[in-house]
C-alpha positions in Angstrom: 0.0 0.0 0.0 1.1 3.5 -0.6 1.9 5.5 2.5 2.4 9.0 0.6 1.8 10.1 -2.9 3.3 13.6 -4.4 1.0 14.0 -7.7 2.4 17.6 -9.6 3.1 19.3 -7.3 4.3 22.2 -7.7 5.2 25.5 -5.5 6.3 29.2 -6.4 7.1 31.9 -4.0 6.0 35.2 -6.5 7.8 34.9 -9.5 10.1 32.4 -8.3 9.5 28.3 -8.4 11.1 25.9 -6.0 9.6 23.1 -6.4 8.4 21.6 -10.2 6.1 19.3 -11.1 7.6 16.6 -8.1 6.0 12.6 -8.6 6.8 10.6 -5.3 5.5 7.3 -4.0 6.9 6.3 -0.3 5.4 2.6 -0.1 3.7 1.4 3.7 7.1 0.4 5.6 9.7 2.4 3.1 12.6 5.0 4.4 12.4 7.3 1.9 15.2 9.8 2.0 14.9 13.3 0.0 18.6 14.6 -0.7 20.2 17.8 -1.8 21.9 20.8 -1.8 20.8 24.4 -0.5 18.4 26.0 -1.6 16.9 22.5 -4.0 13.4 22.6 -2.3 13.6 19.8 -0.4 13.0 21.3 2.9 9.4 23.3 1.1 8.6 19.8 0.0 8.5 18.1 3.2 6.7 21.3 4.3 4.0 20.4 1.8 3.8 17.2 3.1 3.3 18.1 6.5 0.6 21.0 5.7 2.9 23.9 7.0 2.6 24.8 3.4 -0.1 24.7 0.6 1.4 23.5 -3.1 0.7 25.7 -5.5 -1.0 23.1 -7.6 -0.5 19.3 -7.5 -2.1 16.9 -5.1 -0.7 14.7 -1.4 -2.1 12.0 -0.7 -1.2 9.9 3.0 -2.7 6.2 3.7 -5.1 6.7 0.0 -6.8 9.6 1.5 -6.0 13.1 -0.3 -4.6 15.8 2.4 -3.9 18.6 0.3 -5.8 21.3 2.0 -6.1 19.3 5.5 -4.7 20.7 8.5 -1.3 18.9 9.7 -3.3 17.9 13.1 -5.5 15.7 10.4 -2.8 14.2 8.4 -1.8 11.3 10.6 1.7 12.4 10.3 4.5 13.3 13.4 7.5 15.6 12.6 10.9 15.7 14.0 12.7 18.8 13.7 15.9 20.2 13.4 15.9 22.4 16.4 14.2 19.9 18.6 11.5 21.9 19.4 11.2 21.1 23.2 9.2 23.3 26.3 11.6 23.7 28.4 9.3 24.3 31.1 8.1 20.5 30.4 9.9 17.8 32.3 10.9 14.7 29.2 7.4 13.1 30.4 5.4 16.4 30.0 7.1 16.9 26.1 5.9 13.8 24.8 3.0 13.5 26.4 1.7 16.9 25.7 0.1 15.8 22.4 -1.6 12.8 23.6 -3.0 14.9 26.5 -4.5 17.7 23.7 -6.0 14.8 21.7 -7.8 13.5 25.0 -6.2 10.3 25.2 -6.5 8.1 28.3 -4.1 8.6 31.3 -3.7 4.6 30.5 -3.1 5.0 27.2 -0.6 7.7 27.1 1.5 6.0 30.0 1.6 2.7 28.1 3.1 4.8 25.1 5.6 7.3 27.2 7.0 3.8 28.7 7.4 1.9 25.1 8.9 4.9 23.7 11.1 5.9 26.7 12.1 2.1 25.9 12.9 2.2 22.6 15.2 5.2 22.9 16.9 4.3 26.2 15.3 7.8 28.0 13.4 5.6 30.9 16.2 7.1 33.5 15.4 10.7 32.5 11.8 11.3 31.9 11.6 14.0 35.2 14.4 15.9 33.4 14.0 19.2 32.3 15.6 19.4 28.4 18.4 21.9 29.8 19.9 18.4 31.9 20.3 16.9 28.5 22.4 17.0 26.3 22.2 17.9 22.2 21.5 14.3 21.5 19.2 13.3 24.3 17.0 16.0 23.4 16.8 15.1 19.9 16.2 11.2 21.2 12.9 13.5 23.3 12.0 15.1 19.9 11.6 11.5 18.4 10.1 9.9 21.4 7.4 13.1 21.5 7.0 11.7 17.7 6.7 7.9 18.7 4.0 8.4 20.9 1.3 9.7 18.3 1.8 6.7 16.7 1.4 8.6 13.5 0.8 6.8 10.3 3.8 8.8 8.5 7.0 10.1 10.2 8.5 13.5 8.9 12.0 14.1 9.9 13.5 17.7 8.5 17.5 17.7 8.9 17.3 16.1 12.8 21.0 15.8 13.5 22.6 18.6 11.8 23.4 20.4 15.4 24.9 17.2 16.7 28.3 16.6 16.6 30.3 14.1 14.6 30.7 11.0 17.0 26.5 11.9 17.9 25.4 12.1 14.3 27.1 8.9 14.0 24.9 7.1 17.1 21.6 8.9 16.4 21.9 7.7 13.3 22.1 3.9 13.9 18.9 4.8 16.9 17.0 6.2 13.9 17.6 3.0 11.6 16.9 -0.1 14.2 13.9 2.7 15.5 12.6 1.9 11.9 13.3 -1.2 11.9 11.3 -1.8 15.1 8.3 0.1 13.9 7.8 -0.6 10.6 6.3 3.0 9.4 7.2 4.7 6.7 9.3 7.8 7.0 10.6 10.4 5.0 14.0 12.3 5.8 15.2 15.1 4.4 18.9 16.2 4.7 22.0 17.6 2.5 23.8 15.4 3.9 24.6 12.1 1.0 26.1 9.7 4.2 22.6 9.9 6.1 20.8 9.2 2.8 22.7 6.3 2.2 23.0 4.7 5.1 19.4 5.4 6.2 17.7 5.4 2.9 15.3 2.4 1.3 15.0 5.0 -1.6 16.4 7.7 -2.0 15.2 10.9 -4.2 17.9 13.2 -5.5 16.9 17.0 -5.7 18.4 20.2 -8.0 16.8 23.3 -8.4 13.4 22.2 -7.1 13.5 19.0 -10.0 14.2 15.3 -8.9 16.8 14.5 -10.7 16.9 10.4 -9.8 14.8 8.3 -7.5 16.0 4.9 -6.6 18.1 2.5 -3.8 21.4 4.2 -2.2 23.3 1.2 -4.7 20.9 1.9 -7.8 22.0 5.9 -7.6 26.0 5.2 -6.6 26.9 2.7 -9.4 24.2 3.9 -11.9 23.6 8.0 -11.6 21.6 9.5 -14.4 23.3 12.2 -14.9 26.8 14.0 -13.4 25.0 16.0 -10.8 24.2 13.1 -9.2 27.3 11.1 -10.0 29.1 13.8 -8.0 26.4 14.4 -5.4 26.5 10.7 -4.1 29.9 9.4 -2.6 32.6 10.2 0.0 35.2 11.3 -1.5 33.1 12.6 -4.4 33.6 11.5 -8.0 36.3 13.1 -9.8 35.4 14.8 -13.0 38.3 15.5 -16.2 38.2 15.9 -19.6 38.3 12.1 -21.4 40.8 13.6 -24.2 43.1 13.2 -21.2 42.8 9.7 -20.9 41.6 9.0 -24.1 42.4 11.2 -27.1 40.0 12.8 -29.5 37.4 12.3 -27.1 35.2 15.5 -26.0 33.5 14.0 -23.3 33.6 14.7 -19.5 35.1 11.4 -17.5 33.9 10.8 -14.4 35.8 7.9 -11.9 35.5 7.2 -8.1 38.6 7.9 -5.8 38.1 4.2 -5.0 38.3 3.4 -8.5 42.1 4.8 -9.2 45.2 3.2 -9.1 48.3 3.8 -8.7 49.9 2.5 -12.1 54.0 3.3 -13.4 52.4 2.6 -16.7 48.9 4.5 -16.5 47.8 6.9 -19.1 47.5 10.1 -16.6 50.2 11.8 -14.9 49.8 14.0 -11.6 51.3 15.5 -9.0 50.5 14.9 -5.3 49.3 18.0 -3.9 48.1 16.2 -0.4 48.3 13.3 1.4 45.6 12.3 4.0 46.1 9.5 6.1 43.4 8.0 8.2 44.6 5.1 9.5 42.4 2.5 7.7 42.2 4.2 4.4 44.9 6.7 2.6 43.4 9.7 0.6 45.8 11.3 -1.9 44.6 14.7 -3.7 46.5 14.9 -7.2 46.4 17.7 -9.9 46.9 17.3 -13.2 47.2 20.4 -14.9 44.0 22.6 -13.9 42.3 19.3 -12.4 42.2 18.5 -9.2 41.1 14.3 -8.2 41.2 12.5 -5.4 42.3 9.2 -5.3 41.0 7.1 -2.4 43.6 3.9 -0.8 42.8 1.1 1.4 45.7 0.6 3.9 48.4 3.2 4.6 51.0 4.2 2.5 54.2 6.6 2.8 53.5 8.9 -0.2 55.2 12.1 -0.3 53.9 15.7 -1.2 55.2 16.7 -4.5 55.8 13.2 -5.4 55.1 12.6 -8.8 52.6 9.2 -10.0 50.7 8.0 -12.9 47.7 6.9 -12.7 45.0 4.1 -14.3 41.6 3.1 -13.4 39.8 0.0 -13.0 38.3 -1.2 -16.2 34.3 -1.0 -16.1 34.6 1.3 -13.3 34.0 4.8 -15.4 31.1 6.9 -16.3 31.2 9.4 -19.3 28.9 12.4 -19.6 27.9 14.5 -22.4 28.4 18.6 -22.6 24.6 18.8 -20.5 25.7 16.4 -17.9 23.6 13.8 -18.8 25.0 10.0 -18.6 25.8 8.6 -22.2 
C-alpha cells in the first residue's frame, strides 16, 4: 500500500518556483530519504507534506486519502525537527505526552506509550528531566520519542542531527535506523547530507533546483547515476570529474571515476602530482592535480606517499562513467 503520494506538485514563492512538477510514492514500511543541496526545495517539500505549506498546484495523498488542504493535526503524520523543538518548562514526560493529553487520550493509554517509547530510545532514566539536563543528542532522542507516541501513520523528519556533533550524528543515526526497523512506518527524511541518505535510505530521491533528478536504492544511484550531478552528489570522497581527451584522445567527453576506482599504475595513461596526502589510518586519501584538475584518489591501507611526489595513474576497467556537454550520462 502506498503511505504517501506527491502528484504535480508544484510550489512558487511570486515569480520564483522551488519546487516543479515533483511525482513521489513512499510505499507502507519504506525509508524514503529526500537529498540535496541548498536551496533545492527539499526542505518546502516536506513542508507540503506536512501541511505547514499549501502546493501551488498538484495533489498529497497519506494512507489513500487526499490531504492537500487538511490541517497537519488531520494528516496522521508526526514531525521531528531540526531544532528539537522542546518546552523547556516541560519535564521529558510532559514533552511527549503533551500531544496525547490535547488529543484526550486516556491517562492509561498515554503512559503505556511514554514507557514503550522511553524504551525504545533508552530515556526511561530521564523522563523527570528538564531538556536543559540533556544533552544535544538526548534532546533530539525527546524530539523522536514526542513523535513515537502519536503513533502517526507517517513520520516526517527535516534535517534532525545537523546540530549534533560528529561522533553523535554517527549514534543517532544507527537509533534512527533499528527505530525503523522496530516500527515498521514509513518515514521520510530530508537532509543535504549524502552519508545519512545512504546509510538510512530504502529509496532515495535526489533533488536540483526544485526538480528530482533520480529516484532509486542508495546502490541503484551510486553505481548507476543519471546524470553528473548526481554522479558527483553521491559518494565520500566525491567523483572526480576530467576531460576524457586526457585519458583518451580525441574524445570531448567529461570522464567521471570514483577515488576508489584509481590506481596507482607506473604505466597509467594520466600523470599528476600529489598535492596532499591524508592518512586516516584505515584508508589513505591522496589529492593529485593534473594540470587545472584537481582528483582525489581514495587507498585502502596506509601508505608513505610524499607531497610533490610525482605518480601516474590508471583506473579500473568497467569502473568509469562518461557524460555529455549537459551532464547527462551517455
Amino acid at each position: 500500500m502506498t503511505a504517501l503520494s506527491l502528484k504535480g506538485v508544484n510550489k512558487s514563492f511570486g515569480a520564483v518556483q522551488v519546487l516543479k512538477d515533483i511525482n513521489i510514492d513512499v510505499e507502507e514500511g519504506e525509508f524514503v530519504v529526500f537529498v540535496g543541496p541548498s536551496g533545492c526545495g527539499k526542505s518546502t517539500l516536506l513542508r507540503i507534506i506536512a501541511g505547514l505549506e499549501g502546493p501551488s498546484s498538484g495533489t498529497v495523498s497519506i494512507d489513500g486519502t487526499e490531504v492537500t488542504r487538511a490541517a497537519p493535526s488531520k494528516r496522521g503524520i508526526a514531525m521531528v525537527f531540526q531544532s528539537y523543538a522542546l518546552y523547556p518548562h516541560l519535564n521529558v514526560r510532559g514533552n511527549m505526552s503533551l500531544a496525547l493529553k490535547q488529543e484526550k487520550q486516556k491517562k492509561e493509554i498515554i503512559e503505556q506509550r511514554i514507557s514503550k517509547a522511553a524504551r525504545m530510545l533508552n530515556l526511561e532514566s530521564y523522563l523527570d528531566r528538564y531538556p536543559s539536563e540533556l544533552s544535544g543528542g538526548q534532546r533530539q532522542r525527546v524530539a523522536i520519542g514526542r513523535a513515537i507516541v502519536r503513533e502517526p501513520k507517517l513520520f516526517l523528519f527535516d534535517e534532525p542531527l545537523s546540530n549534533l556533533d560528529a561522533a553523535l550524528r554517527m549514534n543517532t543515526r544507527i537509533e534512527i535506523a533499528n527505530l525503523h526497523k522496530q516500527l515498521s512506518t514509513s518515514m521520510v527524511y530530508v537532509t543535504h547530507d549524502q552519508t545519512e541518505a545512504m546509510t538510512l535510505a530504502d529509496k532515495i530521491v535526489v533533488l536540483k533546483d526544485g526538480l528530482v533528478e533520480q529516484i532509486g536504492s542508495p546502490m541503484e544511484l551510486y553505481n548507476d547515476p543519471c546524470n553528473q550531478f548526481v554522479a558527483g552528489f553521491l559518494g565520500a570522497p566525491s567523483m572526480n570529474f576530467l576531460p576524457a581527451s586526457m585519458i583518451n584522445e580525441g574524445d570531448n567527453r567529461t570522464l567521471g571515476v570514483r577515488p576508489e576506482d584509481l590506481i596507482i599504475d607506473d604505466q597509467g595513461p594520466l600523470s599528476v602530482t600529489v598535492e596532499h596526502v591524508e592518512q586516516l589510518g584505515g584508508d589513505t586519501n591522496l589529492i593529485v592535480r593534473s594540470d587545472d584538475h584537481q582528483l582525489t584518489i581514495r587507498l585502502f591501507g596506509q601508505h608513505n606517499i610524499k607531497e610533490n611526489a610525482q605518480i601516474r595513474l590508471n583506473y579500473l576497467s568497467g569502473k568509469t562513467f562518461y557524460f555529455d556537454a549537459d551532464g547527462s550520462r551517455v
